[in-house]
KOLNURO-783246 format. One line per 4 residues: their letters; for each residue x, y, z negated of C-alpha. Coordinates in steps of 0.25 Angstrom, whole numbers. Each point is the difference from the previous one (the first is absolute). Layout:
# KOLNURO-783246
A) X Y Z | ...
This chain:
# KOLNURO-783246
XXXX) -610 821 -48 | -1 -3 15 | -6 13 3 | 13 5 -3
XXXX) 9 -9 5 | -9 2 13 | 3 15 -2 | 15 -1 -3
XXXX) 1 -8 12 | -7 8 10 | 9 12 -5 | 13 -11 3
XXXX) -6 -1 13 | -6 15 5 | 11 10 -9 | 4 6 14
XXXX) -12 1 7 | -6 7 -14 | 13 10 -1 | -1 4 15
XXXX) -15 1 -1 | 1 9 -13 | 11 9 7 | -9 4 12
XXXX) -11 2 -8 | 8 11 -9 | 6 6 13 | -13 4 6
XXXX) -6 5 -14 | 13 7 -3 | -1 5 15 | -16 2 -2
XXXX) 5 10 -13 | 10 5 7 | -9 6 10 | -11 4 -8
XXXX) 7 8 -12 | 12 6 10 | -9 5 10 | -10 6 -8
XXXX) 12 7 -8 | 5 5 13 | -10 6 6 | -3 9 -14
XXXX) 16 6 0 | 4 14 5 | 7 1 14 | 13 0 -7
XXXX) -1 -10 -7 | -6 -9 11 | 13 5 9 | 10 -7 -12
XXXX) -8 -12 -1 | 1 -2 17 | 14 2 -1 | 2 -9 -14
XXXX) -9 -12 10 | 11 3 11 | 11 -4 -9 | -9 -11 -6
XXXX) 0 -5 15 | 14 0 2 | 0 -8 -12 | -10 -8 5
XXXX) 9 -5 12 | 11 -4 -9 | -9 -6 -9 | -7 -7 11
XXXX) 12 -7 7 | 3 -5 -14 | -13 -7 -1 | 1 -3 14
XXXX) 13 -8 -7 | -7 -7 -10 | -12 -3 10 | 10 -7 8
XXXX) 4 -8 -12 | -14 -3 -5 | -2 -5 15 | 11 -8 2
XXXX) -5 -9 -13 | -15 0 2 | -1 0 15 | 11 -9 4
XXXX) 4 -6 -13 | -15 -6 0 | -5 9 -12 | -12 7 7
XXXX) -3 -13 5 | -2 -7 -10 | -9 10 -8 | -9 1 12
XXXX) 0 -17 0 | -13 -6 -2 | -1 -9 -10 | -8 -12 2
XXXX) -7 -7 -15 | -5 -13 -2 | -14 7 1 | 3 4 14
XXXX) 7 -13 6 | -12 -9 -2 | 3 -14 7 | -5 -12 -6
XXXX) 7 -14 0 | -13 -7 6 | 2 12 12 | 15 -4 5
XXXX) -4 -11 8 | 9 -9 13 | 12 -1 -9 | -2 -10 -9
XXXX) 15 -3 -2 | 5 15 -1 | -12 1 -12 | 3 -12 -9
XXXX) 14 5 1 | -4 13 -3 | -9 -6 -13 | 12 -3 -7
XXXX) 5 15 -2 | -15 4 -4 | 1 -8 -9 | 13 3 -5
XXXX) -3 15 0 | -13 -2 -9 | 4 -12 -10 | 12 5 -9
XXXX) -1 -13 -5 | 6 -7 13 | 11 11 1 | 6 -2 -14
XXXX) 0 -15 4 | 9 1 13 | 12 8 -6 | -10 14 -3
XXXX) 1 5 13 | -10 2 12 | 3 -2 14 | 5 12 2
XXXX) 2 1 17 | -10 -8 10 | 2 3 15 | -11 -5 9
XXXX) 3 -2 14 | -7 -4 12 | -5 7 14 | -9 12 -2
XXXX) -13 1 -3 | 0 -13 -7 | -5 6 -14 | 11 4 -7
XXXX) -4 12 -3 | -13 -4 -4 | 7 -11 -9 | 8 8 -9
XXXX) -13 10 -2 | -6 -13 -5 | 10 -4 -9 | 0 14 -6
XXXX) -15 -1 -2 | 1 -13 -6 | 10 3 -10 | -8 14 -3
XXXX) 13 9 1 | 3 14 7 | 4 -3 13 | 12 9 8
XXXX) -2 -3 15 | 11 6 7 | 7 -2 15 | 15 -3 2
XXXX) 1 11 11 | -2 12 -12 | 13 -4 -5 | 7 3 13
XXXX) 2 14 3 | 8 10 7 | 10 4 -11 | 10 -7 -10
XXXX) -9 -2 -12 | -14 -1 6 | 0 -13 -4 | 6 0 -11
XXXX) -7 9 -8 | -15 -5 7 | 5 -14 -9 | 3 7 -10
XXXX) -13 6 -2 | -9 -14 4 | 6 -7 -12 | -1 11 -10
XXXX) -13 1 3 | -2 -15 0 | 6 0 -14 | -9 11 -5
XXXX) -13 -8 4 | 7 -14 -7 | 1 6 -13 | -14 6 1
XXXX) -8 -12 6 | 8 -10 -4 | 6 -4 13 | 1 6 16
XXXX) 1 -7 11 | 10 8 12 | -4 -4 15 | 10 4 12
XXXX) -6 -3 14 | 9 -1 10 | 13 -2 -9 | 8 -2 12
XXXX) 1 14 4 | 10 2 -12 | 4 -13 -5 | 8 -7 13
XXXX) 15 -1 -1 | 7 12 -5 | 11 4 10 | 12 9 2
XXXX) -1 13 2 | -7 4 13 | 3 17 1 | -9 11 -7
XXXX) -2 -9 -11 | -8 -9 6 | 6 -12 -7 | 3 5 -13
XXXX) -16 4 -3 | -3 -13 4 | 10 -9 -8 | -5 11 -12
XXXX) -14 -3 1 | 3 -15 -1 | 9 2 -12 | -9 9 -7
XXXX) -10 -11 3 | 8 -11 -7 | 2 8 -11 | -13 3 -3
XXXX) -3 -15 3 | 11 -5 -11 | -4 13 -9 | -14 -8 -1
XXXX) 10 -11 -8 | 3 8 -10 | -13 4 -6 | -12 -8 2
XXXX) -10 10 5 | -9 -13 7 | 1 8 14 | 1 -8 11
XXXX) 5 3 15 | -9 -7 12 | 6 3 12 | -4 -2 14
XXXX) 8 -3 15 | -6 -4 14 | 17 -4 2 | 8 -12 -5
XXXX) 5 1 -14 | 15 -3 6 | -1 12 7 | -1 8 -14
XXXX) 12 3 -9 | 6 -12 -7 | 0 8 -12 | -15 2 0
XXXX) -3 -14 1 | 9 -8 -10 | -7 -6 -11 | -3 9 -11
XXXX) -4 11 8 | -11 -6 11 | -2 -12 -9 | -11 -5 9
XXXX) -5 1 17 | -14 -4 4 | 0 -3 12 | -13 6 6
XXXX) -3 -7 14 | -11 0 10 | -14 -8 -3 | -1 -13 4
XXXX) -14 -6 6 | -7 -1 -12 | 4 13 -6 | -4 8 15
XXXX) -14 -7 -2 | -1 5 -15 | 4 13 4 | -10 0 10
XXXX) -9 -3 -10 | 3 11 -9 | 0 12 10 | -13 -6 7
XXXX) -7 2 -14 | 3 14 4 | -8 3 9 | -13 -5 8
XXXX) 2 -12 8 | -10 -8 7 | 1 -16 -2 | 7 -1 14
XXXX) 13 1 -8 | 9 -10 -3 | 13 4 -9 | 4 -15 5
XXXX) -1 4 14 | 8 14 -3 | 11 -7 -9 | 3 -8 11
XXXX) 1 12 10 | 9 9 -10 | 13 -9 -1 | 13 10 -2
XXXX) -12 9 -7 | 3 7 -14 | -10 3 -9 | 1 15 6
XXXX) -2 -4 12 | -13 -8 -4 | -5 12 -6 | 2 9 13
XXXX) -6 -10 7 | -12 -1 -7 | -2 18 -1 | 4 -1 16
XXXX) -11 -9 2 | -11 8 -11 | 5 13 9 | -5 -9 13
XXXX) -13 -5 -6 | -4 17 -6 | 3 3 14 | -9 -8 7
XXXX) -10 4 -11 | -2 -13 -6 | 0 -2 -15 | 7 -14 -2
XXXX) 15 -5 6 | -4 -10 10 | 11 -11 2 | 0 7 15
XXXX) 5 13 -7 | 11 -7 -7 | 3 -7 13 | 2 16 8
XXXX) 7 4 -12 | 10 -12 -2 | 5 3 17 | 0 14 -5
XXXX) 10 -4 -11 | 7 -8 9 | 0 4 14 | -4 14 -2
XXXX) -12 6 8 | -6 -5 10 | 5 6 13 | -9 9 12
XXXX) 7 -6 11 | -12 -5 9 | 2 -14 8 | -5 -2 12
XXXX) -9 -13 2 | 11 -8 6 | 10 4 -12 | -10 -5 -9
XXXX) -2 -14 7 | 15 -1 1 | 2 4 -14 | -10 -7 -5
XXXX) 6 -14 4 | 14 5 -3 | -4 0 -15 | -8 -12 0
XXXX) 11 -7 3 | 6 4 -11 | -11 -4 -9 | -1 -14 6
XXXX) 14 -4 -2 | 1 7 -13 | -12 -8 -4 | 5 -14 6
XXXX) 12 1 -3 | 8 8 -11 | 2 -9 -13 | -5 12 -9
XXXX) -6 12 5 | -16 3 1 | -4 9 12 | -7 13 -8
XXXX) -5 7 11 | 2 3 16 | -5 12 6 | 1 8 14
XXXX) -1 14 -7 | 14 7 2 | 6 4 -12 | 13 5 -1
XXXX) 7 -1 13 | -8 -14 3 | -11 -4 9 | -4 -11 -12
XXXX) 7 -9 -9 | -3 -13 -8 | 5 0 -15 | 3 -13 -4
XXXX) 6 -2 -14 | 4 -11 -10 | -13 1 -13 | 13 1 -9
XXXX) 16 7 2 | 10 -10 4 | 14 3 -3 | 7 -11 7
XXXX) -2 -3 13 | 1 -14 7 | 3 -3 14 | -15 -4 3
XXXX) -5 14 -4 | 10 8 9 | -4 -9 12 | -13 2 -2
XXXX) 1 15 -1 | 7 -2 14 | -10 -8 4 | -11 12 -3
XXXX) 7 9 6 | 0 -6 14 | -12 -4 -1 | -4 14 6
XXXX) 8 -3 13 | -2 -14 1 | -18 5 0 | 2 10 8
XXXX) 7 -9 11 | -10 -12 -1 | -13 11 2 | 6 9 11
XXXX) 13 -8 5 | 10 11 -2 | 3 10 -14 | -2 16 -6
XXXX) 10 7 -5 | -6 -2 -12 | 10 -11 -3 | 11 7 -1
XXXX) 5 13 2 | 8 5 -12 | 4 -3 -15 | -16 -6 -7
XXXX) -4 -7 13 | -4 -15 2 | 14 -3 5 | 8 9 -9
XXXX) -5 -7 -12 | 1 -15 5 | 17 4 6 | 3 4 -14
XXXX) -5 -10 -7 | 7 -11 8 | 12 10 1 | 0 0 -15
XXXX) -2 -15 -1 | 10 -4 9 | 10 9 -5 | -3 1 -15
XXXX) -6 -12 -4 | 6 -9 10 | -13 -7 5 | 4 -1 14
XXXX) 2 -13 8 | 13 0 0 | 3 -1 -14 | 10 10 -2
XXXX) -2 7 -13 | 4 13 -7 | -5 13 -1 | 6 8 14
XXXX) -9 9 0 | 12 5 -13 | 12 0 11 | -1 15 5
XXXX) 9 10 -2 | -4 13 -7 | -4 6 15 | -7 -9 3
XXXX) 9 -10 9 | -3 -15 1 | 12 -9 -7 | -7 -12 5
XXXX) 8 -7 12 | -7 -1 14 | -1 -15 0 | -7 1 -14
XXXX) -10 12 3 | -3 -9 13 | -3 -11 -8 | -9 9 -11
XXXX) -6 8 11 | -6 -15 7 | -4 -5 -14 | -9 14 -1
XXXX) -5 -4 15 | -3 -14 -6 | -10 4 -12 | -5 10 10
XXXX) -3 -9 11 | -5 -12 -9 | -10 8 -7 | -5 7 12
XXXX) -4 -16 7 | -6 -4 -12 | -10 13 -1 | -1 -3 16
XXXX) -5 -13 -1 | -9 3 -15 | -7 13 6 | -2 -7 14
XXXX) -8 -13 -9 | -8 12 -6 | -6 7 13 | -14 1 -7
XXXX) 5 5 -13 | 11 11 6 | -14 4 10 | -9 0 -10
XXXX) 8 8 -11 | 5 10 10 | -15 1 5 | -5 4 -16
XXXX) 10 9 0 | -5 6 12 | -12 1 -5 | 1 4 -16
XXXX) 14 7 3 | 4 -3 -13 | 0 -14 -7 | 1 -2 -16
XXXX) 4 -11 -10 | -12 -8 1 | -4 2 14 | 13 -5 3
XXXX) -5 -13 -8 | -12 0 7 | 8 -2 14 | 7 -11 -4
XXXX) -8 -6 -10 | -10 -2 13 | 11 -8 7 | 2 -7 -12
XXXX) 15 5 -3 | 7 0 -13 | 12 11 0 | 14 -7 -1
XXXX) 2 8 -14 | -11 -7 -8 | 2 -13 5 | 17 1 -5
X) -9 7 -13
């Protein structure tokens, strides 16, 4: 009996696709017939009669002309539905089965928050027991939003897999096209389809990526059309979406947006439509390091490394980035021909991730020694003073524009900010002017020089400060930084911007005699860390411990910790 439902359905689903297949294929028969039987029979007439028949196929071509621009007529319909009204589109659609989309629950991992949320409609898509006891009715809508590459994509094709029901991916930019109806009609075809598939398999579950593309605020009409397609592919949308009210086909719409929700449709979003967001967000410490773990098994690795280490390293990352980093650095390892990741691989490929490639600018042996102190100052105050960053790694390799850099992060994102933190940031940051001085009694250009420098980072932290967070000495608060006209013209009055202007001069100054007076206590350190880098031209995580672990220096970070 389900052999024949299976039939029934695939006939639901392909009917077009078989009638056009069908017509071609008697075309070129009749054609093939055509051909064989009239030219043979031609070839045996008398003269006269083959002068008749040549001047009955000159009428027949006249006739063939007028019955041409008819078809042509037809053709132009026929095209106008399929091609722009999305009928060809969606025949030649691939359809993705259960068998096909093959994630398991015990495979979505650094999002332990998004998957227990996620449980409950797996459960409630495969227990009916459960349904009947809230009301009879599934969750019907659930938008996932977070930053891309997070797994949200990879979640919903978990949750289809778990639930063992057909799953329709599809992507909100097929929905938008050039002509009134695209949309509309592209809808239309997804959720009959989805309805066909629930009444065979019991249940289908509808994925839209990217639903923003179609579903943000409908508007007025915008010429050519434009806003009437779009407000119609959002109406079409909701009425499918209340349609799955009315008869319980278990079909269930995941949707998925890198934007906010407020910047979707209010219609979409009320309750009874959306009925539930997960909030998918970016691994925390203890999720980078399992992530790690999981994509590590993938590969060779020697026992130099440490997903601990790399979690650290890879605040801001998202499990898609993790995973480039870990084929970046299996793509480094092939290339120098050596059969296991080293933690050295993963290092080249995490600057590569970062920074981009490293550079063929060649420095001269006095840019080098200049550099190199540069960015041990850096380190040092980095090291000694910020309250909860860890120096990663300083190098004198150019990469990107840069004779080296030191990358100093916090083991875990922060998303508040003290006053502590931004002066020590501040701090950093001159750190390369206050070494430089103290080894060579004058500075590089290196410093400063346009927006990304040492300077340019440390004025617009105490700008911001000072003006927005009202941290300056003076004590005057607000956020001034606001008062500007829309071209751009300061509303602040002179005596004010003055005032804010000697506040910024303040932090500024303050931080630069306290890094003065630390780095010149720590002579042998700033020499002997420049010196390594010198020597090795790159440092890592633990051979950044090693140095101050021999002057017997905690970090600033741990000891808050």
């Amino acid at each position: 009996m389900k052999s024949i439902e299976r039939f029934f359905f695939f006939l639901r689903l392909s009917w077009k696709k078989i009638l056009i297949l069908s017509s071609l294929i008697f075309l070129v028969l009749l054609t093939i017939w055509f051909l064989y039987y009239g030219v043979g029979s031609f070839m045996t007439m008398e003269p006269f009669g083959q002068r008749q028949l040549m001047a009955m196929m000159g009428m027949y071509f006249v006739m063939f002309i007028i019955v041409g621009v008819v078809q042509s007529l037809i053709f132009g319909f026929v095209n106008m539905y399929f091609v722009m009204g999305g009928g060809f589109e969606s025949l030649t659609q691939k359809r993705i089965s259960t068998a096909k989309v093959n994630v398991r629950w015990s495979e979505v991992i650094g999002m332990e928050g998004a998957k227990r949320e996620a449980w409950e409609i797996v459960k409630l898509l495969k227990d009916r027991k459960l349904v009947q006891a809230i009301g009879g009715k599934i969750i019907k809508g659930t938008l996932m939003v977070g930053p891309p590459g997070c797994g949200k994509t990879y979640l919903a094709k978990a949750i289809a897999t778990e639930a063992d029901m057909p799953f329709l991916p599809s992507v909100g930019s097929e929905f938008v096209g050039m002509f009134v109806g695209t949309g509309t009609q592209r809808m239309k075809t997804l959720f009959q389809e989805a309805r066909t598939l629930a009444q065979v398999y019991g249940g289908c579950i509808i994925f839209i990526d990217e639903i923003d593309s179609f579903a943000r605020p409908r508007m007025a009409e915008m010429g050519f059309g434009a806003g009437i397609s779009h407000n119609s592919t959002i109406n079409q949308f909701l009425t499918e979406l209340d349609g799955l009210r009315q008869h319980e086909n278990n079909i269930a719409i995941l949707a998925a947006t890198n934007v906010s929700e407020n910047e979707l449709d209010p219609a979409i979003m009320r309750a009874g439509r959306f009925d539930r967001k997960i909030h998918v967000t970016l691994p925390n410490l203890k999720e980078r390091e399992e992530l790690f773990n999981f994509y590590l098994k993938k590969i060779g690795h020697d026992d130099s490394v440490r997903a601990d280490v790399l979690a650290k390293k890879a605040v801001w990352f998202s499990p898609s980035d993790i995973d480039n980093l870990i084929r970046e650095a299996s793509i480094i390892s092939l290339r120098e021909k050596v059969r296991k990741v080293s933690m050295k691989d993963l290092s080249e490929a995490y600057d590569r991730v970062l920074f981009g490639l490293r550079s063929n600018i060649t420095l001269t042996d006095k840019e080098k020694h200049w550099t190199a102190y540069h960015e041990a100052g850096h380190a040092v105050i980095a090291y000694l003073l910020h309250p909860t960053d860890d120096v990663i790694k300083a190098t004198i390799i150019p990469h990107k524009g840069m004779l080296g850099f030191v990358s100093h992060r916090s083991a875990e994102e922060l998303h508040t900010h003290t006053k502590e933190k931004f002066l020590a940031d501040i701090k950093v940051s001159v750190a390369s002017y206050v070494a430089e001085k103290l080894k060579f009694g004058t500075t590089s250009s290196g410093v400063g020089g346009g927006r990304g420098s040492d300077f340019d980072h440390a004025m617009r932290i105490a700008h911001m400060m000072v003006y927005s967070l009202g941290m300056g000495k003076s004590g005057l608060i607000g956020d001034f930084s606001a008062l500007t006209t829309p071209y751009g013209a300061s509303m602040i009055s002179q005596k004010t911007q003055e005032t804010l202007d000697g506040d910024v001069q303040d932090l500024l100054q303050g931080c630069l005699k306290e890094v003065t007076e630390t780095l010149s206590g720590k002579r042998e350190l700033l020499e002997y860390f420049a010196q390594e880098l010198l020597k090795k031209e790159e440092l890592e995580y633990d051979e950044i411990e090693n140095i101050f672990t021999k002057f017997g220096i905690t970090p600033l970070s741990r000891m808050n910790g």
